[in-house]
C-alpha positions in Angstrom: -4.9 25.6 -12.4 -5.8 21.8 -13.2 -2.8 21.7 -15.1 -0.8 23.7 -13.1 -1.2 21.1 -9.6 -0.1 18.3 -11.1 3.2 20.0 -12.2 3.9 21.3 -9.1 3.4 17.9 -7.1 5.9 15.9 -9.9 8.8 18.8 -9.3 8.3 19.0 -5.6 8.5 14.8 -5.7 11.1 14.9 -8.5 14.2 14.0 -6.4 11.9 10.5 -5.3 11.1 10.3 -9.0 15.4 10.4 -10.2 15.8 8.3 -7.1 13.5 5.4 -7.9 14.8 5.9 -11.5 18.0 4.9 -10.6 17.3 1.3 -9.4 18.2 -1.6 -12.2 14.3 -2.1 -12.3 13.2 1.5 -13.5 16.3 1.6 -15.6 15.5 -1.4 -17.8 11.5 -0.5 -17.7 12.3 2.8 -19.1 14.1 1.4 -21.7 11.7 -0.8 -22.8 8.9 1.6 -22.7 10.7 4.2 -25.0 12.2 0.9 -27.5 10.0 1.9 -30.0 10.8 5.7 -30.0 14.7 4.6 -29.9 14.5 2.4 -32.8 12.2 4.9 -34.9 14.3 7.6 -34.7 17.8 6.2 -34.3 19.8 7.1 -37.8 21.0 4.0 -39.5 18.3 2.1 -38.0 15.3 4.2 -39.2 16.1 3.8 -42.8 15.5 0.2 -43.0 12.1 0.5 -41.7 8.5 -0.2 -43.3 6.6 3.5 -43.0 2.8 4.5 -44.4 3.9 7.9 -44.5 3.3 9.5 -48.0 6.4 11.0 -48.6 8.3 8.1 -47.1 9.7 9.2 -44.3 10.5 6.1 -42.0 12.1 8.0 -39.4 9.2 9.7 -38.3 5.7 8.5 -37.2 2.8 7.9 -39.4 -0.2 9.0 -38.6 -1.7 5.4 -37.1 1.4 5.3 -34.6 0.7 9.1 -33.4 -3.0 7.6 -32.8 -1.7 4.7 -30.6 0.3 7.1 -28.8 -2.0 9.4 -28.4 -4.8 6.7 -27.0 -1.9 5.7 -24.7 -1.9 8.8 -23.3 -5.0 9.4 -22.8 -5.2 6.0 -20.6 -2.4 6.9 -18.7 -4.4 9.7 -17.8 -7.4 8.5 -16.8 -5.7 6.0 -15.0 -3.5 8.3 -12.8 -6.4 9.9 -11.3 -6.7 7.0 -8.9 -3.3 6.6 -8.3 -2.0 7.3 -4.4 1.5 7.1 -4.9 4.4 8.3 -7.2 5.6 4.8 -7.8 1.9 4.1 -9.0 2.1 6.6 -11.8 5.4 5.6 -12.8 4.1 1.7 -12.8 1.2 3.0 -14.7 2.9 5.3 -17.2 5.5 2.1 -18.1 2.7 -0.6 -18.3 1.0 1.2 -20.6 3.9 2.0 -22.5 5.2 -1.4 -22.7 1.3 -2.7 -23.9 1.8 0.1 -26.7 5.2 -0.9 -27.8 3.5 -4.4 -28.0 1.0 -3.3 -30.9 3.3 -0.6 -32.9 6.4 -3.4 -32.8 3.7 -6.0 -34.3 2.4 -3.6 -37.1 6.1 -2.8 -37.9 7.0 -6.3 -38.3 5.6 -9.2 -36.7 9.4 -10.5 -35.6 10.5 -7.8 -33.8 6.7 -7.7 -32.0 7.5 -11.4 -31.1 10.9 -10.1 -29.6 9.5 -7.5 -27.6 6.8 -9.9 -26.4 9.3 -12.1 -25.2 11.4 -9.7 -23.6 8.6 -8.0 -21.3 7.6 -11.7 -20.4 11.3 -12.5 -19.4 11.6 -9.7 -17.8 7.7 -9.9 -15.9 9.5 -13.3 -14.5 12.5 -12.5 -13.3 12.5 -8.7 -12.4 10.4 -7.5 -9.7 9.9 -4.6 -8.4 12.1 -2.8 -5.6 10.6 -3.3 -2.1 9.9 -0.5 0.4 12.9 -0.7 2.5 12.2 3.1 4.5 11.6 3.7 8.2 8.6 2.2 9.4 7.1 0.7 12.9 5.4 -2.1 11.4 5.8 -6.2 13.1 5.6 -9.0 10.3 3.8 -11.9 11.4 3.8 -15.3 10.4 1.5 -18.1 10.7 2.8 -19.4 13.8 2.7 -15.6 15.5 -0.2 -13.4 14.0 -2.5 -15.5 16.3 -0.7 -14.9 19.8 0.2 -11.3 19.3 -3.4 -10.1 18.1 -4.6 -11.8 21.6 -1.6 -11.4 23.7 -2.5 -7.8 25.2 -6.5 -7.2 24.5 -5.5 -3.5 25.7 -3.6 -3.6 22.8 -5.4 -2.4 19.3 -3.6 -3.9 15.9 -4.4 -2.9 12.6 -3.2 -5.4 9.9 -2.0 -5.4 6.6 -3.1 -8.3 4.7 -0.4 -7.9 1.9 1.6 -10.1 -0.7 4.6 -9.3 -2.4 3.6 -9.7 -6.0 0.7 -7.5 -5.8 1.3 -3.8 -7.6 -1.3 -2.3 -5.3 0.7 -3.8 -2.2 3.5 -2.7 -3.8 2.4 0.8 -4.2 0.6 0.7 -0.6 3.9 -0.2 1.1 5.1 3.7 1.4 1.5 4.8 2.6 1.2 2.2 5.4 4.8 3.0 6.6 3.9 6.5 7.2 1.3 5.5 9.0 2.5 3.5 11.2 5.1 6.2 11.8 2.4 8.7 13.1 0.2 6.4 14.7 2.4 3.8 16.3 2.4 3.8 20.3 1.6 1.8 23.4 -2.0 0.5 22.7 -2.1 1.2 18.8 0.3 -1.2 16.7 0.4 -1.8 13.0 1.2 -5.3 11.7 1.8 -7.3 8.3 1.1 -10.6 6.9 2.0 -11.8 3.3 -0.5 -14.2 2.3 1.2 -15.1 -0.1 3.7 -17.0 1.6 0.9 -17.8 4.0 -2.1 -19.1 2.7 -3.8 -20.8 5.7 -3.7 -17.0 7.3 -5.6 -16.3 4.4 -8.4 -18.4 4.6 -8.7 -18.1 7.9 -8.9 -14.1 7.8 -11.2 -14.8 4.7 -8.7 -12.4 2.4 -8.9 -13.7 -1.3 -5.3 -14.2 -3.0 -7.3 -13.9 -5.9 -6.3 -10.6 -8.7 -10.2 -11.1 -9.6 -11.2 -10.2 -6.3 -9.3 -7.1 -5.6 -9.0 -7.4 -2.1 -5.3 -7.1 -1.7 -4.1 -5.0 0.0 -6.6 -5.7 2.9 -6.4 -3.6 6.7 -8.0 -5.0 9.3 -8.6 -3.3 12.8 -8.3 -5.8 15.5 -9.1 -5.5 19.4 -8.8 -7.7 21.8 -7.6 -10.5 19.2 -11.6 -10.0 17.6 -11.9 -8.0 14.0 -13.7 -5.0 14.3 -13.4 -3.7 10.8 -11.8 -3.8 7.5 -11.3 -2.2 4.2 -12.1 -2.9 1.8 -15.5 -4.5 2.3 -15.9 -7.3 0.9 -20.0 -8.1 -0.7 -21.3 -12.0 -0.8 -20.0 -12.8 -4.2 -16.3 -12.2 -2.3 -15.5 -9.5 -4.5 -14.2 -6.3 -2.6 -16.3 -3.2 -2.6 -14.1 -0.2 -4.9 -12.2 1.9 -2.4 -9.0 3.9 -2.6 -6.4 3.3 -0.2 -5.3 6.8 0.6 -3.9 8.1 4.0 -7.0 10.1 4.1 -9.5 7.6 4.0 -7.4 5.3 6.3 -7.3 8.1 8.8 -11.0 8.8 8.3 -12.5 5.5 7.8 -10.6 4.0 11.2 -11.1 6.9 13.0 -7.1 7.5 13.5 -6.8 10.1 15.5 -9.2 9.9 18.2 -7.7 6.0 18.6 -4.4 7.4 18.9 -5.1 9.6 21.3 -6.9 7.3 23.5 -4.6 4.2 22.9 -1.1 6.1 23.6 -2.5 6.6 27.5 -1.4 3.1 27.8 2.1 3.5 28.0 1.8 5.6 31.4 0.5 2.2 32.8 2.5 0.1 31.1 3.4 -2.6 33.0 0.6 -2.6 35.6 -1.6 -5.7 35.2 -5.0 -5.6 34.7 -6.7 -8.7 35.8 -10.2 -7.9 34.4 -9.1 -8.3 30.4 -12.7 -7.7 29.5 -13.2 -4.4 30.2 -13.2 -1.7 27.9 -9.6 -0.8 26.5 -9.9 3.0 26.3 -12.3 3.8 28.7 -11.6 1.9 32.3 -13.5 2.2 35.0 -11.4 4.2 38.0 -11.4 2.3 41.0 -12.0 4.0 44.6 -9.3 3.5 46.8 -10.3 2.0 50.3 -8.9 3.8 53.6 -6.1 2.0 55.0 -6.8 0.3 58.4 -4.4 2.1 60.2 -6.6 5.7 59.5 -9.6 4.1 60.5 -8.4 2.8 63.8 -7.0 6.2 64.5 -10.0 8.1 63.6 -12.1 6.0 65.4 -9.8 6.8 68.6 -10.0 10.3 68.4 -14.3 9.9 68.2 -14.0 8.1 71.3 -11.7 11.0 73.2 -14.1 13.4 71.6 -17.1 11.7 73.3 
């Protein structure tokens, strides 16, 4: 049954998977991850190449190449189980791929392991990733805005991506976050981003580290009333985040989702009203009691008078 799961969740995402496979990026990756494999077993390439098999066969692997690959597979393993997304296990199988054709291209000949070297550092510089471009309900701030929406409405509750583009784990987060916001999303519950990366005063000034060593990107905040109330992940006093995995569970869970939807979409039935004390609770208002008008009080104190 543990084997069986996984297999079923890659062929009910496989159309995502040939979909993503299709872009330029995945299409050169995949190449490069499988270089190795193309050149050791292409005819009238294989036959020029160095082999430690005993009987000589150089297009096949020897048995220190079947240990690299079978190390790499095992990493690739170990590192999926943390991984939220499909685009994270397909970043994760390539990676590894590409750090494995790194060592078996230098132990086949040290030029062509400089050439692959310098092919996966071209391409680290001038190929990026594709960008989440689905449907989402999700406002991008700047550093001239994040500050006047956040306070604009204190009815209003924001949570906040803290995000920047060349981050994998933003990356990956992207698709997750859009969902969300496409649930959750209403009147008095809005979702927000901010690449810090672009804008680095925003950054010190939310206190979110830019830093890889500190592993706090991606970073959601929950705001209210312009104030933060909470964030993931936690950061300790050596400002390194605490570990935590940024599923839609644990989002839903850890910022308590669904009761704040339900309480924050009664805002759009009073949307528009003004509320002139901004102080008071968001979700749970006081109800005021009406006075009489004066005209019912004059007449009911007329018809006490004819009664006496």
């Amino acid at each position: 049954m543990a084997l069986l799961t996984p297999l079923f969740a890659f062929l009910y995402h496989l159309p995502q998977v040939y979909k993503w496979l299709l872009k330029p990026y995945y299409i050169a990756s995949l190449f490069m991850s499988i270089a190795f494999l193309l050149i050791r077993k292409t005819p009238g390439i294989c036959e020029h190449l160095s082999t430690q098999r005993e009987d000589g066969n150089s297009c096949d692997f020897d048995w220190r190449e079947v240990e690299i690959l079978m190390f790499l597979s095992a990493i690739v393993m170990m590192k999926n189980r943390r991984a939220i997304t499909i685009e994270q296990h397909v970043g994760n199988i390539i990676l590894f791929s590409k750090v494995a054709n790194v060592i078996l291209f230098f132990r086949l000949d040290i030029r062509l392991g400089l050439l692959y070297l310098t092919l996966c550092i071209v391409f680290l510089m001038t190929c990026k990733p594709p960008l989440y471009m689905g449907p989402e309900y999700i406002k991008y701030f700047s550093d001239k805005t994040i500050d006047d929406e956040l306070e604009k409405d204190n009815r209003v509750t924001w949570i906040v991506e803290f995000f920047a583009n060349w981050s994998p784990e933003c990356q990956s987060f992207a698709s997750v976050y859009a969902d969300l916001s496409l649930k959750y999303n209403c009147a008095g519950l809005k979702f927000g981003k901010v690449d810090i990366g672009r804008y680095s005063e925003v950054a010190k000034k939310y206190r979110v580290s830019t830093s890889p060593l500190s592993k706090q990107l991606p970073s959601l905040v929950l705001f209210q009333g312009g104030k933060e109330i909470m964030r993931r992940p936690q950061v300790d006093k050596k400002g390194r985040a605490v570990s935590w995995t940024f599923t839609e569970e644990n989002i839903i869970r850890e910022f308590n989702l669904n009761e704040l939807y339900q309480k924050s979409k009664k805002l759009g039935k009073t949307k528009g009203e003004k509320f002139e004390r901004p102080n008071e609770s968001v979700f749970s208002p006081v109800p005021e009691e009406e006075e009489p008008e004066a005209e019912t009080i004059t007449a009911m104190d007329t018809e006490s008078k004819k009664d006496k």
